[in-house]
C-alpha positions as CSV (number, residue, x, y, z in Angstrom):
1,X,-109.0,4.5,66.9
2,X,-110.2,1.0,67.2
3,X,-109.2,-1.6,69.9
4,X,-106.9,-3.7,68.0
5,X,-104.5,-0.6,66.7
6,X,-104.3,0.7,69.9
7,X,-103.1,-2.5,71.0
8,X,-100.9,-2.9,68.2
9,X,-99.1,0.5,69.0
10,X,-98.7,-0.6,72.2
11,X,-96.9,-4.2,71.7
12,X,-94.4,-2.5,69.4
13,X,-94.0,0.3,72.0
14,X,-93.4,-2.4,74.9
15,X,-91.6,-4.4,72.4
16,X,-89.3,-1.7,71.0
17,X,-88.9,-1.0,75.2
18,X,-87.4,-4.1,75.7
19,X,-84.9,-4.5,72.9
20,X,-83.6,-1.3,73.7
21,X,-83.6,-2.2,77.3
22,X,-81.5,-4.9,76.7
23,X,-79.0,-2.5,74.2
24,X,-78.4,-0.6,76.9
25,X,-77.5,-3.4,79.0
26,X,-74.8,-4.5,76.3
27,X,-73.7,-1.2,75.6
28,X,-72.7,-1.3,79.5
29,X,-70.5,-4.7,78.8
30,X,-72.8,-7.0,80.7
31,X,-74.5,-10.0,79.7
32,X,-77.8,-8.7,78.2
33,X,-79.2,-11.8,78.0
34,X,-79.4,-12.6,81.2
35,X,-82.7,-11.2,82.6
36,X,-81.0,-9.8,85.4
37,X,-79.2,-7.3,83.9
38,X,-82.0,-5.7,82.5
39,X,-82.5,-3.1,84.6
40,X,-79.0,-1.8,84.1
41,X,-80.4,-0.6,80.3
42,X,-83.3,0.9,81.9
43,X,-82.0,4.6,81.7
44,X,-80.7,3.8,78.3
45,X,-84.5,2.2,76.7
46,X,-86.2,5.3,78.5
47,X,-83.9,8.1,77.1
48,X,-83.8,6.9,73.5
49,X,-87.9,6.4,73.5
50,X,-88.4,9.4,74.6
51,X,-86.4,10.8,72.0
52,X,-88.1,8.9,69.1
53,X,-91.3,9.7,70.5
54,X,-90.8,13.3,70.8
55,X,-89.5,13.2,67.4
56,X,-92.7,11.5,65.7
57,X,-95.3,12.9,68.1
58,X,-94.0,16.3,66.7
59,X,-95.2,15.1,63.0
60,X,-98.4,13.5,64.4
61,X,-99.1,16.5,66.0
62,X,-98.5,19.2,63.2
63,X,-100.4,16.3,60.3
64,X,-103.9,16.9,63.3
65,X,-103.2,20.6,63.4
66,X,-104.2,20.7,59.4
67,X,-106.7,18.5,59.1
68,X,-104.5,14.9,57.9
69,X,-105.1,12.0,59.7
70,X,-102.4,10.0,60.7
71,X,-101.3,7.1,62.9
72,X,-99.8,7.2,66.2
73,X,-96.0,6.0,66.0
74,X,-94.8,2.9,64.8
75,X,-92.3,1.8,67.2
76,X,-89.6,-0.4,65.5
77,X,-87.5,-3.2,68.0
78,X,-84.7,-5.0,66.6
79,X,-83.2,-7.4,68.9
80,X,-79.7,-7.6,70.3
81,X,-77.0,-10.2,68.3
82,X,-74.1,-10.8,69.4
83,X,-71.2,-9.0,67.4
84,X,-73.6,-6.4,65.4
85,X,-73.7,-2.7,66.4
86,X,-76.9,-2.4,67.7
87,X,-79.3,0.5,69.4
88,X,-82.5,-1.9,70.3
89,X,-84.5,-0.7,67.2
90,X,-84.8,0.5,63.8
91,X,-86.6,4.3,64.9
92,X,-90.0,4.8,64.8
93,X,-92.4,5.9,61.8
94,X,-96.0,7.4,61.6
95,X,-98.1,6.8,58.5
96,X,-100.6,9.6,57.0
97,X,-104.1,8.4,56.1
98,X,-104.9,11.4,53.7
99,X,-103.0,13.3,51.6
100,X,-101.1,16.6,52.8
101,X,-103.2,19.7,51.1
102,X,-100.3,22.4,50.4
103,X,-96.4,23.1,50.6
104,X,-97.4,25.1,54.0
105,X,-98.8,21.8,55.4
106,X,-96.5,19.7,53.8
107,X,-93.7,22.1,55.7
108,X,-94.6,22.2,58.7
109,X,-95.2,18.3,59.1
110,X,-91.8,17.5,58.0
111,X,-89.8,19.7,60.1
112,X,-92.1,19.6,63.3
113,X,-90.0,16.1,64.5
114,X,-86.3,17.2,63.8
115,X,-86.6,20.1,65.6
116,X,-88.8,18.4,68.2
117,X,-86.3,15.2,68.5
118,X,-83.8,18.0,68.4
119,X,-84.6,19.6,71.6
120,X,-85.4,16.0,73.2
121,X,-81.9,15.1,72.2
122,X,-80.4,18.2,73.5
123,X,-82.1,17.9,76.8
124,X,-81.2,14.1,77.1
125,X,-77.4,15.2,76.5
126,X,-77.5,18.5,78.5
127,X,-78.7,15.7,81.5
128,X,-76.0,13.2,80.5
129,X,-73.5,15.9,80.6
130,X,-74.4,17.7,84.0
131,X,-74.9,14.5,85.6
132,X,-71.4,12.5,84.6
133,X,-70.6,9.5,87.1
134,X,-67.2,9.5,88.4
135,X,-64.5,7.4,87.0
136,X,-65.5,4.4,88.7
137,X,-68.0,4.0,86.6
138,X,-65.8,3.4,83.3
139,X,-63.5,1.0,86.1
140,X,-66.4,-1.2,86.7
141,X,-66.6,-1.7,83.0
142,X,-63.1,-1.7,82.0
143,X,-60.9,-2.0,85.4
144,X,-57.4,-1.4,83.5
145,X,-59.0,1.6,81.5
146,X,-56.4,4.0,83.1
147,X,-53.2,1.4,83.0
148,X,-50.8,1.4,79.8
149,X,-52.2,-0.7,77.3
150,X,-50.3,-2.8,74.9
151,X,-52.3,-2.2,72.2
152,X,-53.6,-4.4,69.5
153,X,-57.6,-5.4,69.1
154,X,-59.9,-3.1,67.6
155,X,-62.0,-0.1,69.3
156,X,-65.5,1.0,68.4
157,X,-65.5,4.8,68.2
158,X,-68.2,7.2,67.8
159,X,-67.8,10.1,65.2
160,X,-68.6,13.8,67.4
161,X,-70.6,16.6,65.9
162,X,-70.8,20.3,66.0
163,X,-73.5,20.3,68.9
164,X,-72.1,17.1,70.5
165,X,-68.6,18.5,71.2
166,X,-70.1,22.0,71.9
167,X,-72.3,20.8,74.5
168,X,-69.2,18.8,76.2
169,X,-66.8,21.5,76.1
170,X,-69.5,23.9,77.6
171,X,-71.0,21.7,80.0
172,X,-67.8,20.0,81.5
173,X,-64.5,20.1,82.7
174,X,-61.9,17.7,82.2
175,X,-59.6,19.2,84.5
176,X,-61.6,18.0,87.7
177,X,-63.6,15.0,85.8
178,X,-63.5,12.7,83.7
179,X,-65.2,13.1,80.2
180,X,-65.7,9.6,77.8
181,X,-64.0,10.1,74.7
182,X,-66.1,9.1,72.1
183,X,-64.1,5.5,71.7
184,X,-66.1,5.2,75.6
185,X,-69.3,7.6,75.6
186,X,-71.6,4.7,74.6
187,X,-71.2,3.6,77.6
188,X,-72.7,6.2,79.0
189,X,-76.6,5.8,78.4
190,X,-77.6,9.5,78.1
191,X,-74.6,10.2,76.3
192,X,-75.2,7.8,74.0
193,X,-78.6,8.1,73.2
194,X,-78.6,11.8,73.0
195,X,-75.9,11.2,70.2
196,X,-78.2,8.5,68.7
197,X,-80.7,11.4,68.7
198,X,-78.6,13.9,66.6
199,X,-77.4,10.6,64.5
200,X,-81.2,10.4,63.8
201,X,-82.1,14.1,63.1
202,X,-79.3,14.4,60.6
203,X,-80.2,11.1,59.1
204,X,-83.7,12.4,58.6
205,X,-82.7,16.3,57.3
206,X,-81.0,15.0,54.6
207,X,-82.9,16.9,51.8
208,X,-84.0,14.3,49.5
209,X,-87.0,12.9,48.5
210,X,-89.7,12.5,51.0
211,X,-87.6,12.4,53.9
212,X,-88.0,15.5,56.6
213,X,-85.7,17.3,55.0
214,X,-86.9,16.4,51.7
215,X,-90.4,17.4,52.5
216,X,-88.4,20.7,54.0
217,X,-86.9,21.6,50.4
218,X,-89.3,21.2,48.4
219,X,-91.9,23.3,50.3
220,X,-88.6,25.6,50.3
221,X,-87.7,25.8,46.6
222,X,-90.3,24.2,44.8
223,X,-88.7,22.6,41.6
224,X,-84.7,23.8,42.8
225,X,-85.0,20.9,45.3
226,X,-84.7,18.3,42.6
227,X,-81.5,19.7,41.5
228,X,-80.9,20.0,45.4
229,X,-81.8,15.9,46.3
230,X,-79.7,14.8,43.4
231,X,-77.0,16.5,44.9
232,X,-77.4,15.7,48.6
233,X,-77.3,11.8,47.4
234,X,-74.3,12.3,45.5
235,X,-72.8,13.8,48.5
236,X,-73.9,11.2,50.6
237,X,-72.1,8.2,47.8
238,X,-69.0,10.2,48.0
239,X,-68.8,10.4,51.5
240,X,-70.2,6.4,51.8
241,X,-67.3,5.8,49.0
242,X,-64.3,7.5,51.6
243,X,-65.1,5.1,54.0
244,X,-63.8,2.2,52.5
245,X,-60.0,4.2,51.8
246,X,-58.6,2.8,55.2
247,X,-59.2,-0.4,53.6
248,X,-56.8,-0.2,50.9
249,X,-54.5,1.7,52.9
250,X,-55.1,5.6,52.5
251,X,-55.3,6.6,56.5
252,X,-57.9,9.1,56.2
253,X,-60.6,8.7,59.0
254,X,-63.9,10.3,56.9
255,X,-66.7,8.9,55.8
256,X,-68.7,5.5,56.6
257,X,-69.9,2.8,54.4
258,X,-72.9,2.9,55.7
259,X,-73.6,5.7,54.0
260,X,-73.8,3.5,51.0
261,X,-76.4,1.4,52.2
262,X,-78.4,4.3,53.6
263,X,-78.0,5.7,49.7
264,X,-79.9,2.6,48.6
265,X,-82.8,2.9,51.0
266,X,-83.5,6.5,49.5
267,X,-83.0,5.7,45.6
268,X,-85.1,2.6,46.0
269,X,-87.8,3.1,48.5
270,X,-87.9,6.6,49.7
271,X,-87.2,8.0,46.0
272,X,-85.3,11.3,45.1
273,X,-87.9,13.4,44.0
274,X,-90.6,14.7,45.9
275,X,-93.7,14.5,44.9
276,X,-96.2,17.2,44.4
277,X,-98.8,18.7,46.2
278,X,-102.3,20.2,45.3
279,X,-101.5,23.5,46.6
280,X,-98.1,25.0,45.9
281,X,-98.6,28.2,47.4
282,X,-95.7,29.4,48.8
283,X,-94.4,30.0,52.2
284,X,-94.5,32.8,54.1
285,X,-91.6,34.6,55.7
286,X,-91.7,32.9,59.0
287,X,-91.6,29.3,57.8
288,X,-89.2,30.5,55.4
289,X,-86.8,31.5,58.2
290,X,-87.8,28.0,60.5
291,X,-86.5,25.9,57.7
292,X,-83.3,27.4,57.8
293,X,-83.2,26.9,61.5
294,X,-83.9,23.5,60.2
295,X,-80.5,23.6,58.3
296,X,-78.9,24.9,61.0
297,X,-79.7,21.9,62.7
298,X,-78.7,19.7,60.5
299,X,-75.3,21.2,60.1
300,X,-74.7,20.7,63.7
301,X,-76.1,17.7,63.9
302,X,-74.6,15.6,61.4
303,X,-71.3,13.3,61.5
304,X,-69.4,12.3,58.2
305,X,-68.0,9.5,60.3
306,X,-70.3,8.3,63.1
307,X,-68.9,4.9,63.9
308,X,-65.2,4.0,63.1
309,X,-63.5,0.7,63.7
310,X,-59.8,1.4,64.8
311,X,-56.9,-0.9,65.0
């Protein structure tokens, strides 16, 4: 790889660093502007890079084991603004250089980074759960957090997941300590980007078009996983569509509208249908049974409602 890509991966990598750097410093409710404070969103940039990165370095690893060239990761930064929801970037992407030869290699590209940001994600939350701080630490950020409240303004709160809230009630106990709920965990920088992680993998599974999980289902089920994208997206719409019914004043919590917006990405730049490969031999059992592993995951990573705005 020549000098000036190398270098390019790099900026975006130290780039991508400090935007999430200084996420994680807002997500803690200090000033992330002032350079100061950036160190407090250390913990926070270094978790959620070494999430992404284990996630793309798991396709970039399985496209060399067949023979297709590819790019390191594309690190993406997105900076900070004032009254957005924001994690410090947009992910990370690699690009292939040559075409994918069969459904086999085409397979085991696609679900190499889920289930290796997967496990990163897991072992970023298993930390973030074993090592909770005591409840000083939510006092230095809220000092009244355990006084009556009066109520009124709004609260940010995080939607939980099969694998978030299983690792919490295994991994804790909120008799002797004090566990974030999820209107609080993003405080918490390992909590919060281990969550970010699962957020990710789901985001990715979804089994349409040339997504991971799209590359998944069709090395899967061949011409079935039209039939099976079209259905995923109108899922996903449906579930985008719910989360505008608190709006006109049906109180049911499901669903987010950015689904909606994560719709239009996939029907007009990733597509719905995958397409085909010069060798569509099939799989073999073993692939077979790591793709529904792959499902597996999905299932307990995914949230219907991963950010809510209460009242």
């Amino acid at each position: 790889m020549s000098a000036p890509k190398i270098l390019l991966h790099t900026a975006l990598f130290a780039a991508t660093f400090f935007t999430t750097a200084v996420a994680g410093a807002a997500w803690l409710n200090v000033d992330p502007f002032d350079v100061a404070n950036i160190a407090a969103g250390l913990p926070y940039a270094a978790a959620l890079l070494f999430i992404l990165g284990t996630h793309e370095f798991g396709h970039y690893f399985a496209s060399r084991l067949h023979g297709v060239d590819a790019t390191l990761p594309f690190f993406i930064p997105f900076p900070t603004m004032p009254g957005f929801l924001n994690f410090g970037t947009l992910g990370a992407v690699i690009k292939t250089r040559t075409p994918v030869p069969s459904k086999r290699a085409m397979f085991d590209i696609g679900v190499a980074g889920p289930i290796a940001g997967f496990i990163a994600s897991l072992a970023v939350l298993i930390y973030g759960f074993t090592h909770l701080p005591g409840k000083e630490f939510i006092l230095s950020i809220h000092p009244d957090y355990f006084l009556k409240h009066s109520g009124g303004g709004l609260e940010l709160r995080f939607g939980t997941s099969i694998m978030y809230e299983s690792l919490s009630l295994l991994l804790t106990h909120p008799m002797d300590q004090f566990v974030p709920p999820m209107s609080e965990m993003y405080h918490y920088p390992f909590l919060c980007t281990g969550w970010f992680g699962l957020f990710v993998t789901a985001m990715n599974l979804f089994p349409i078009g040339q997504l991971d999980g799209g590359h998944v289902s069709y090395a899967m089920f061949g011409d079935a996983h039209k039939t099976i994208s079209r259905t995923a997206f109108g899922l996903l719409v449906a579930i985008g569509l719910m989360g505008f019914l608190p709006a006109i004043g049906v109180e049911i919590h499901f669903g987010w509208t950015g689904w909606l917006f994560w719709g239009a990405v996939l029907f007009f730049v990733v597509k719905l249908i995958h397409p085909p490969v010069s060798n569509e031999e099939g799989l073999d059992p073993l692939r077979m049974k790591i793709g529904w592993l792959a499902w597996g995951i999905f299932a307990l990573s995914f949230s219907p409602s991963p950010f809510s705005i209460l009242f």
